[in-house]
Every structure is written in structure tokens, then in C-alpha cells.
N, C-alpha and C positions, 0 to 999 in steps of 0.2 A: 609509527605503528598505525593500521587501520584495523578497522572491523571490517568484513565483508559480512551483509546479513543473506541468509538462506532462507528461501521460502518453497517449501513443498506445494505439489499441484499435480493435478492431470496433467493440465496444457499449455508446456511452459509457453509457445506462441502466443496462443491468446490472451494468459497471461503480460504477456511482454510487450503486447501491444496497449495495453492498459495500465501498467505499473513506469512504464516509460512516457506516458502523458501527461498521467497521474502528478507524477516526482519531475519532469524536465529532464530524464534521463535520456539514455542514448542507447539503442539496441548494438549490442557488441558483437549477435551470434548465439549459432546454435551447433551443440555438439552432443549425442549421443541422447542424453536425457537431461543434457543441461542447457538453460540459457541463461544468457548475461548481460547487464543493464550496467553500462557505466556514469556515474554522477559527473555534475558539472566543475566538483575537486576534485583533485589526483587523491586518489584509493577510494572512492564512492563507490562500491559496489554491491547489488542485486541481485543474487543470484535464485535463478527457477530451477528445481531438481522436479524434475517427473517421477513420480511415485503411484504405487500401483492402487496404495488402499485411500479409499478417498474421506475427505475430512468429517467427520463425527463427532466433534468436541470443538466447545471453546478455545481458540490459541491460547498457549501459555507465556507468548511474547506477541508483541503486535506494534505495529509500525506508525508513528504518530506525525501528521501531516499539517507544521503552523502554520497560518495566514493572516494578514490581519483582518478580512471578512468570511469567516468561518462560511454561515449562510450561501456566501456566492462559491466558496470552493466546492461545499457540498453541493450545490445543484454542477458545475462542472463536471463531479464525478461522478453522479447521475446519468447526465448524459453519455459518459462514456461505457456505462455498464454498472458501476457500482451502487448498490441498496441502502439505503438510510435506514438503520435499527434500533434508533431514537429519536421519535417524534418531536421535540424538542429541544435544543442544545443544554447540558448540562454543565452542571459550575461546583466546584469546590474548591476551598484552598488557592483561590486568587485565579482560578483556572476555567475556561469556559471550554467543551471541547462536542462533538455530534460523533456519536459511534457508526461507523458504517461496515460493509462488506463489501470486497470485491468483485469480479464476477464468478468466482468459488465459493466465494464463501467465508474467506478470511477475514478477521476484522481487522481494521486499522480507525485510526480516531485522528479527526480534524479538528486542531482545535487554535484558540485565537492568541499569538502571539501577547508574549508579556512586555510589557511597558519599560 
């Protein structure tokens, strides 16, 4: 069994140009209002549905990116477009992680791999 996760957007390209950097993913294509990002395991995949209404609200699921130097991945994803929406990295429950956004808007969280 896999999950494929689904992420709404404008633009699935530009999108895919950043979410495939982002993750080490692999641009698979584009067809109609979809794009698709393949992961580095069999069944990883991301997919971009182009949608008309654009994003208003906090996601209700969001995509969380370990590493073991949180700090250096979040400047990484800086450079490629994405916004830091926490000044700070935050910690609870043995977990340290930095809220960011995409270049839409979407958030996803980088946070520091567990021991």
C-alpha cells in the first residue's frame, strides 16, 4: 500500500519546481491540471492539482520535512522561495521543528530528526 499526498495550488510548475528540491523528488510531468513529483521509494508520490480558488485558510494537513540541522534546511528553503513563519524554531514533546510556507502559501514544518 502507498499514500500518494495531494496538494492544491495555482501553479502546479512552479510549484514542482520547488517541492521537487525541497523533498529530492523527481518531476514525473504534467497533464491537464495535474503535476507529479516522484520520491526516491517506489510509491512516493506528490501530486499538484491546479485549482481555481486560491488558498484562504490554514491547511488542515501539512507536510513535515526531518533533517538533522533544521536551521541549515530552513535557510535552503529560503533560498528556493519558501518563507519562515516562525521566527524561532519551536520544541514540544521531545520535538524541535520551524513552520514555513511555500511559494503559495502552504505551510509545511522542518523539523529535527529524533535520536
Amino acid at each position: 500500500m502507498a499514500i500518494h499526498i495531494v496538494l492544491d495550488c495555482a501553479d502546479p510548475e512552479k510549484l514542482a519546481a520547488f517541492w521537487s528540491k525541497a523533498l529530492g523528488y523527481t518531476i514525473g510531468g504534467f497533464a491537464e491540471q495535474w503535476g507529479m513529483l516522484t520520491g526516491p521509494r517506489d510509491g512516493d508520490v506528490l501530486l499538484l492539482q491546479r485549482v481555481d480558488e486560491p488558498k484562504s485558510v490554514k491547511n488542515r494537513m501539512h507536510l513535515d520535512i526531518t533533517t538533522p540541522d533544521i536551521e541549515a534546511k530552513a535557510a535552503e528553503l529560503e533560498a528556493l522561495g519558501a518563507t519562515r513563519l516562525t521566527p524561532e524554531p519551536l520544541s514540544q514533546f521531545n520535538s524541535t521543528w520551524i513552520t514555513m510556507a511555500d511559494p503559495e502559501g502552504n505551510e509545511f514544518c522542518v523539523c529535527k530528526e529524533l535520536a
